[in-house]
C-alpha positions as CSV (number, residue, x, y, z in Angstrom):
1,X,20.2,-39.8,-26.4
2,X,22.1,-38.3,-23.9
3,X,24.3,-36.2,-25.8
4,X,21.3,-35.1,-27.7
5,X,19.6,-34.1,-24.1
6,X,22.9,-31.7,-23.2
7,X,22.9,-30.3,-26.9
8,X,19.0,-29.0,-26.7
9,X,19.7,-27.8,-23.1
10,X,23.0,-25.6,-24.1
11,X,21.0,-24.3,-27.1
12,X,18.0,-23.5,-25.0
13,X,20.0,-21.6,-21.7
14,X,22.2,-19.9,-25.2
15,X,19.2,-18.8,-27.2
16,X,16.6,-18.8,-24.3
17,X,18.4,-15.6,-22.3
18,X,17.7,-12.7,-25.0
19,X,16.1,-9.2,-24.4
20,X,12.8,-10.9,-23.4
21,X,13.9,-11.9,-20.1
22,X,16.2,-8.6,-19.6
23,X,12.6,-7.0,-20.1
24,X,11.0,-8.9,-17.1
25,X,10.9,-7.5,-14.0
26,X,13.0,-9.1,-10.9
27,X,11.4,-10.9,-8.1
28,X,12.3,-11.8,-5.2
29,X,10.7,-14.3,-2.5
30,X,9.9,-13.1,0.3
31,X,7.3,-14.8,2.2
32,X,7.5,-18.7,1.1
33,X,4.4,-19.5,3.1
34,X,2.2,-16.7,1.6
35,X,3.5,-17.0,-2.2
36,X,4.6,-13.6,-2.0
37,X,7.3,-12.2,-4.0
38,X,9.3,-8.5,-3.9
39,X,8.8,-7.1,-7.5
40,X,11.3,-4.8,-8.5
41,X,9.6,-2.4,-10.6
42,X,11.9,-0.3,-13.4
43,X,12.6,3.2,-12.1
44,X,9.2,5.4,-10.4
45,X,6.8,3.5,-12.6
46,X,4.1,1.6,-10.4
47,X,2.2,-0.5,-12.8
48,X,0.6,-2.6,-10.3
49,X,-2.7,-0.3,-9.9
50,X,-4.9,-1.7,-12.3
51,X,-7.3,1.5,-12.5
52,X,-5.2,4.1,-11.9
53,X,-7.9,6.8,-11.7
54,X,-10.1,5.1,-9.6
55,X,-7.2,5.0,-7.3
56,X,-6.5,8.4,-7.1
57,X,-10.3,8.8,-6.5
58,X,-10.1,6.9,-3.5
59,X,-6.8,8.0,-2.3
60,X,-8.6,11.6,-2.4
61,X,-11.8,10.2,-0.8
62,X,-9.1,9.5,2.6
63,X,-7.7,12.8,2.3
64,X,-10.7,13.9,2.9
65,X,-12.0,11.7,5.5
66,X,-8.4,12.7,7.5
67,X,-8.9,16.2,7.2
68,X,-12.8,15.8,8.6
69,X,-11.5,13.4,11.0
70,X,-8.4,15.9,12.5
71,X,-11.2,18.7,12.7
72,X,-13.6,16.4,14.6
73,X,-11.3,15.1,16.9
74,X,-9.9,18.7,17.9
75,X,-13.8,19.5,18.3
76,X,-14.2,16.2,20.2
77,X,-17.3,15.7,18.4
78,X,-17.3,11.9,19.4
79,X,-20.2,10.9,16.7
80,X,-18.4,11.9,13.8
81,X,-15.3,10.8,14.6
82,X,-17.1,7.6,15.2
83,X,-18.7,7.8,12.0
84,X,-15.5,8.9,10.1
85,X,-12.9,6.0,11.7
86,X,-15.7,3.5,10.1
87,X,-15.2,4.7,7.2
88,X,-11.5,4.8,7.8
89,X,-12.0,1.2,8.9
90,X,-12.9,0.4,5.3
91,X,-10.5,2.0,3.6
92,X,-8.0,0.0,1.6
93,X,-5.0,1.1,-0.9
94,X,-4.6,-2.8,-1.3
95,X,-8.0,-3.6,-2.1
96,X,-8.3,-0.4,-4.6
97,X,-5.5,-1.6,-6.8
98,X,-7.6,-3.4,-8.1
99,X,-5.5,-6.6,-8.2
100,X,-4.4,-9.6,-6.1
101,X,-2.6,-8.9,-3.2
102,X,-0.4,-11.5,-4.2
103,X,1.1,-10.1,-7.3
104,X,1.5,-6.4,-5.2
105,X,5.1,-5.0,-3.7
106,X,5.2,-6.6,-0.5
107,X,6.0,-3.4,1.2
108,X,3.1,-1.8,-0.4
109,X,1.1,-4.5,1.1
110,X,3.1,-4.2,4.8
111,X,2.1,-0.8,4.6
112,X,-1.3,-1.4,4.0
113,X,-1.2,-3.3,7.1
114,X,0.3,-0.9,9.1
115,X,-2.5,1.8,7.8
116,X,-4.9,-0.6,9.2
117,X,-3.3,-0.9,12.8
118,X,-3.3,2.6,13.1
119,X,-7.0,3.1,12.2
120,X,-7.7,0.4,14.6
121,X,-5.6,2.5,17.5
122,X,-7.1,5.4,16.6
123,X,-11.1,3.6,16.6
124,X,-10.1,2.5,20.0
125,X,-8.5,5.9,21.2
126,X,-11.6,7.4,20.0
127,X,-14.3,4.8,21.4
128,X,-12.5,5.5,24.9
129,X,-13.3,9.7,24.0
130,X,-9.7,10.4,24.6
131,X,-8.7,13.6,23.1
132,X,-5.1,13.4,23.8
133,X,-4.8,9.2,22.8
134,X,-7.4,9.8,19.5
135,X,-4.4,12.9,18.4
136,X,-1.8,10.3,18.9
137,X,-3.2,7.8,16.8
138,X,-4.8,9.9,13.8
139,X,-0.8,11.0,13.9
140,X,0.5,7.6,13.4
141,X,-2.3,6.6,10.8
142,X,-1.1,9.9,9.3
143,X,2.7,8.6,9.2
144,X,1.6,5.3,8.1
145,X,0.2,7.7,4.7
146,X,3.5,9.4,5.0
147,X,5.8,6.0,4.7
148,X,3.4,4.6,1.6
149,X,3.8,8.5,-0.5
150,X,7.2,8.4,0.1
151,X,8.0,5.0,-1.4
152,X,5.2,4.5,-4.0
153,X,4.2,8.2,-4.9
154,X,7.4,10.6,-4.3
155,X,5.6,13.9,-5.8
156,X,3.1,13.8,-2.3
157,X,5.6,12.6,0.0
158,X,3.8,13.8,2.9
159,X,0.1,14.8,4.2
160,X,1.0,18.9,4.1
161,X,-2.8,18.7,2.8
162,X,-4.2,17.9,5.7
163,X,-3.4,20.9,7.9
């Protein structure tokens, strides 16, 4: 029986490592705790968005919102930059995957995170009508866009669009 057991294992771990697995994409843990894993994903291919074009819709919809936003703020029109950081607020590349946050890059995900600090500086810089603190912020939630195009979206590497 137990020679039996070591045969069917050595034929599995010879037969069982074909082209299937070389197709699978590498993970890596990285947070134990959260069930999170690094997925290395083949070349600039990012097939973790599961609607791709609503995506992009949304990715435009903050584009937009910055550039109203940097105009308001330079206007210090304190009502629609309140109205606009709100918006910000709600504003999530995580959540418009479409998908578990579980199953995305991690640094996508830290990036996320960092997005959302900055648009909680920037609501505070603003709710204490502070021109010079509200510039500062919308800059680092501006770099926090930067850092995400640069890794996951290399063509728009940075927010030129906005000025």
């Amino acid at each position: 029986m137990k020679k039996f057991i070591i045969a069917t294992i050595s034929l599995v771990c010879m037969f069982g490592c074909g082209k299937k697995d070389a197709e699978m994409l590498e993970k890596e843990v990285v947070s134990a705790e959260k069930k999170q894993v690094e997925i290395k994903l083949p070349e600039e291919k990012h097939d973790f968005i599961k609607n791709e074009q609503g995506f992009i819709v949304h990715m435009k919809d903050i584009k937009v919102l910055l550039k109203h936003l940097s105009t308001s703020i330079n206007q210090q029109d304190w009502e629609a930059i309140k109205q606009d950081t709100k918006k910000l607020k709600e504003a999530s590349p995580v959540v418009f995957t479409g998908v578990n946050k579980d199953v995305l890059p991690v640094e996508f995900v830290n990036l996320d995170v960092k997005f959302h600090m900055s648009a909680l500086e920037l609501i505070g810089a603003c709710q204490e009508k502070n021109k010079d603190k509200a510039t500062a912020a919308f800059f680092k939630v501006v770099n926090s866009c930067d850092e995400c195009h640069a890794k996951f979206n290399p063509k728009e590497a940075s927010t030129s669009w906005f000025q």
